[in-house]
C-alpha angles and dihedrals in degrees: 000000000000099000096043084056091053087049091053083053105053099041097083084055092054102045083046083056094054098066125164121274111199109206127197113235137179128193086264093054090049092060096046093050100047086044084065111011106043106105094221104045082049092051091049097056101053084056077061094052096052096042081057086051094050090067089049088056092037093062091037092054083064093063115089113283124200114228108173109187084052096050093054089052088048091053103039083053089045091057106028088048120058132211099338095038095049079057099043089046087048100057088038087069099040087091096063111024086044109011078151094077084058103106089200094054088063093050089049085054089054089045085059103056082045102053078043093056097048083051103061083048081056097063088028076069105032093053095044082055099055091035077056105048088039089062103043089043082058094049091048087059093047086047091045091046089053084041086052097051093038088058092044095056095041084055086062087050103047088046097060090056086047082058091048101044093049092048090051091048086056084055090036100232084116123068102240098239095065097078083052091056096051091045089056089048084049095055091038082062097048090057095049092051090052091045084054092050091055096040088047088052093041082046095049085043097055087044100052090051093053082047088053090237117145126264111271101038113117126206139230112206110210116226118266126217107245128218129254099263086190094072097038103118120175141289129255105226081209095055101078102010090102086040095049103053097038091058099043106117091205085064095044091050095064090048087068096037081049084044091054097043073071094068096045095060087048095061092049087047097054099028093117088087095050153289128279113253092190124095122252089234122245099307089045094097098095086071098044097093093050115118103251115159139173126259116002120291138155098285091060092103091040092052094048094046085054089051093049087048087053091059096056087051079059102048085045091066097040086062091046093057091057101050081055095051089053099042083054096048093050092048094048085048092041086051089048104043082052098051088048086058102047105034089084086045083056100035078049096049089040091059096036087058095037080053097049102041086050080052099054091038089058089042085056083058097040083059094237120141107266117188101249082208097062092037084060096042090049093054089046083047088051101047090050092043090051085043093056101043086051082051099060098035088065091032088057082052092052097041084052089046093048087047089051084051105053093049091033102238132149115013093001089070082072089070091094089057095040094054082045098050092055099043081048086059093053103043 
């Protein structure tokens, strides 16, 4: 008890020393950071690093190895037994004094650069991904922030046609329910700007952890330059669609999965002379449950036509993976195209309300009857047109960061440095 209560006591202490740390950050930073510091990029890449180790165990499993329990049976066998024991004790050691006459231990070797290889497209994936959902996660701060300021000003505004309209229901030239109407837009407002402020924190949060920084520290997200949206014209669907498919590092990572189905056929094929005693190596499970047996029986031709079914299971979902690839890539070009359409309709209609709400605000100073009702609706047209047009000029960012994506360009050519700097760390 006594403890537990010195525990209650100094847990205030503790909370008050971790106190929060706020860090500057920009989008290179972002990817640096993620390249090094995200746990499961991090994670990933040691998996690299022992699948590259697995080759270097595989060749040296072909080298002799002493067993010396082993040794003393086969030779036992060799001299108590004759003829056909010193034969039969003779093949029982090839396996470990030559494992290197076992056909199926080289396939097996080959199995293994190939599993490696898959393994490096499958960070190659994992990290773009995270590089990916850390950025847009950055431009949705910065989008919530100008959401943020763009609520706090109309708030101003709305609150000097609050002023007006209840000056003019004193003097009765105002029904008495429209400065009702405006306080309940001002408290709707109110609840939306302290929505944003949670959604930005949850969103730095997020961010921070993808970034490996420790709880508690909060980010400051530095300003971008943003493109002329004037000048954006649309995508070609057919532009990127080859590219697109022959850098993806999902569809390269089945060829090596089919290649090694290669191998696997090999080793049935050739098991008569005996089975592999090596492991496949960390991605070989795929190839675990196939039927491979030692020596040649009855089941050889069963067992080769299951491997060759595995490898159209294989090609199946190699084909699967590119027509993801594609579907992703026309919906990305159809949402872009659509964005570049209607971003002058939205620039047109933001003017046109910013206009008319300046109009009926001179016409206020001029002392001419303005409709409380349409001073209130202009402002409401304006905030939704501001809101949209914010909308479309991050989503613009996004849609040009998933393109890069998909054909690896800009910052996803760095996956290469980021996979060597780590393995650099390690080694």
């Amino acid at each position: 008890m006594r403890n537990l209560a010195l525990l209650i006591l100094f847990i205030p202490i503790l909370s008050w020393g971790q106190s929060t740390q706020e860090v500057k950050i920009n989008l290179k930073q972002v990817v640096d950071k993620v390249s090094t510091e995200n746990y499961s990029v991090y994670q990933n890449s040691l998996r690299v690093y022992q699948a590259k180790e697995s080759i270097t165990v595989a060749r040296m499993n072909l080298l002799p190895r002493l067993n010396l329990w082993k040794l003393a049976s086969a030779a036992l066998e060799i001299f108590a037994g004759g003829p056909a024991g010193a034969a039969a004790g003779g093949f029982s050691i090839v396996e470990d004094i030559a494992p290197f006459l076992v056909p199926a231990n080289w396939f097996r070797v080959s199995q293994t650069k190939l599993f490696y290889q898959a393994d490096l497209q499958g960070y190659k994936a994992l990290w773009a991904n995270e590089v990916l959902t850390s950025k847009a996660l950055y431009h949705h701060i910065l989008l919530d922030s100008s959401l943020k300021d763009h609520i706090r000003r109309s708030q101003v505004d709305l609150e000097k046609i609050y002023q007006i309209v209840k000056v003019r229901e004193t003097f009765g030239g105002s029904p008495q329910k429209v400065s009702q109407e405006i306080k309940i837009r001002l408290l709707a407002l109110d609840e939306d700007l302290r929505a944003l402020e949670v959604l930005i924190s949850e969103e730095e949060s997020l961010l921070a952890f993808l970034m490996g920084y420790p709880t508690g520290t909060r980010l400051k997200v530095t300003e971008i330059d943003m493109p002329d949206y004037d000048s954006l014209e649309h995508l070609d669907y057919e532009d990127f669609e080859f590219r697109a498919v022959d850098v993806s590092p999902e569809v390269k990572q089945f060829e090596y999965f089919i290649a090694a189905a290669d191998y696997a056929r090999k080793e049935v094929s050739y098991a008569f002379l005996g089975a592999s005693s090596l492991s496949r190596g960390l991605n070989g499970g795929i190839f675990d449950n196939l039927p491979v047996q030692s020596g040649l029986g009855f089941g050889t031709g069963a067992s080769i036509r299951i491997v060759k079914s595995q490898k159209e299971i294989l090609k199946v979902q190699k084909k699967a993976v590119e027509e993801t690839v594609r579907r992703s890539l026309r919906q990305l070009v159809n949402n872009y195209n659509l964005d570049v359409d209607n971003y002058k309709n939205l620039k047109a209609r933001q003017n046109l309300t910013r206009n008319g709400l300046q109009q009926l605000y001179q016409r206020i100073q001029f002392g001419e009857n303005v409709d409380s009702l349409q001073l209130v609706e202009s402002s409401r047209n304006l905030i939704e047109a501001d809101t949209s047009m914010f909308s479309v000029m991050f989503r613009f960012l996004n849609s040009e960061d998933k393109l890069s994506r998909l054909i690896f360009h800009g910052d996803y050519t760095k996956a290469k440095d980021a996979l060597s700097r780590i393995q650099e760390e390690k080694e």
